[in-house]
C-alpha angles and dihedrals in degrees: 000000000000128000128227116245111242104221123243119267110232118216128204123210134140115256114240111113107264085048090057095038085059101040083053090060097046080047100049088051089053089051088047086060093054098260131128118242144194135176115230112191128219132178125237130215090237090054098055101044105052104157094062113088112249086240097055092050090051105276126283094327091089082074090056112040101066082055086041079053099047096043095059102047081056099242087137133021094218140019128210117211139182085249085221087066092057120100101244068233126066115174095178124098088262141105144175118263104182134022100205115218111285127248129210096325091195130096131248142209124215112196110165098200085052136250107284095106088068086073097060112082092196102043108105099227120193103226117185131204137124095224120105083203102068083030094076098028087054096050089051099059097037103024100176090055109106110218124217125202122247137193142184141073116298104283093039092065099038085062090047085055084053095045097045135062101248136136100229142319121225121234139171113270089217095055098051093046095047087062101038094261098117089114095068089069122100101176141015108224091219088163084061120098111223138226123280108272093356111173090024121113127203136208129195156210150193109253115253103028091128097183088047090055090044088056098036101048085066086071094053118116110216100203087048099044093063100039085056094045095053085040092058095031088065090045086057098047092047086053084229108131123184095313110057127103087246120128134193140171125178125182137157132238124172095353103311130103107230108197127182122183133182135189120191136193102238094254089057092229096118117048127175114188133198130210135175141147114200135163110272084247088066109035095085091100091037096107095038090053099049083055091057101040089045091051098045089048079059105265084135076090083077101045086045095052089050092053098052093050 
């Protein structure tokens, strides 16, 4: 008796590099399960435009719509993301189904004269990145460097730290070590708080696809699952999205979820943290309760800053 052919399952990703790479592994753990697979490539606003600031085209979200678009025309079944880039809302007919284990969540600088000049306090540095994020954690920390924005996929923006005269550019470290670019760091900025869900990365599905659910939900990592949760719940509390200079990290050890989070005006000058420790069992609020201990402490300055740009 024949069987039935199961059809292939179409994934969406955008093509640079550390897109496909991802998009491969998500691929290679379908295959595991016994299913086919194919890429299917679309291009993203933000990919396309690589000269605007993030900020000024609406935050990460330009890197999801055109997969949100192509998801529910039905052109892919599902659709693989750097979990950072995704809205904490989403109002479309579509969810995550699988939270894949999470890489090197820190970030990373890549100076390719060195670091030394980081130990001169006098000494004006050019710093580039397009994050408001590391933007006001670098400054800071270093409060006379001047920062230059920066666009473009991963190796784009690896040969722009080469061709200019600048001091060094900050990646994340994840990004650079998927795709066998780890050698390019020269520090890991361990005091930096990172991005909501950074290393993660996210697949999703149209609501309501039960058999793709069904499929998807095997790939989920539990661990990382709730670290990220608490991470982006905290980023939708503090009404912050992708482009606010708010940083959190959540990760467990013996048994307990440690989570540290971090908002920022832009200039770097005022800086509320956040630090807990707290048993896996009761770490579900965790995120929802350093939003509202930073904003009462006065981080809505930052918000309100954002708001105002």
């Amino acid at each position: 008796m024949n069987k039935t052919k199961e059809r292939t399952i179409r994934i969406g990703t955008r093509d640079s590099q550390l897109a496909t790479w991802q998009a491969k592994q998500v691929a290679q753990e379908l295959q595991k399960l016994g299913h086919n697979t194919e890429l299917v490539f679309v291009k993203s606003e933000g990919d396309l435009d690589l000269t605007t600031p993030l900020t000024e085209m609406g935050g990460k979200g330009v890197f999801t719509k055109a997969l949100d678009s192509a998801q529910l025309n039905d052109e892919i079944d599902i659709a693989v993301h750097s979990f950072k880039d995704l809205p904490t809302e989403n109002p479309l007919p579509l969810k995550v189904a699988a939270i894949m284990e999470r890489a090197d969540a820190r970030d990373s600088l890549v100076a390719p004269d060195g670091t030394e000049f980081l130990d001169d306090p006098d000494y004006k540095a050019t710093i580039a990145t397009s994050s408001n994020r590391r933007r006001a954690q670098w400054l800071h920390s270093y409060p006379n460097h001047e920062i230059v924005n920066i666009r473009g996929n991963v190796n784009t923006r690896l040969k722009k730290v080469e061709r200019n005269d600048w001091d060094g550019a900050i990646f994340a470290a994840a990004g650079l070590e998927r795709i066998d670019l780890g050698h390019h760091i020269s520090a890991y900025l361990d005091w930096m708080v990172s991005a909501a869900a950074q290393g993660a990365m996210a697949v999703m599905i149209r609501e309501g696809d039960t058999k793709m659910e069904e499929i998807v939900s095997q790939l989920n990592h539990d661990e990382t699952a709730i670290c990220t949760t608490i991470e982006r719940d905290f980023l939708h509390d503090m009404e912050a999205g992708c482009s606010a200079p708010v940083g959190a990290y959540a990760f467990i050890e013996n048994e307990e979820v440690h989570f540290k989070a971090v908002a920022l005006t832009l200039d770097g000058r005022e800086k509320y943290d956040y630090e807990d420790s707290v048993s896996v069992g009761e770490a579900g609020e965790l995120g929802h309760s350093a939003a509202q201990t930073l904003l009462s402490e006065g981080a809505i300055k930052v918000i309100e800053e954002m708001k105002k740009r």
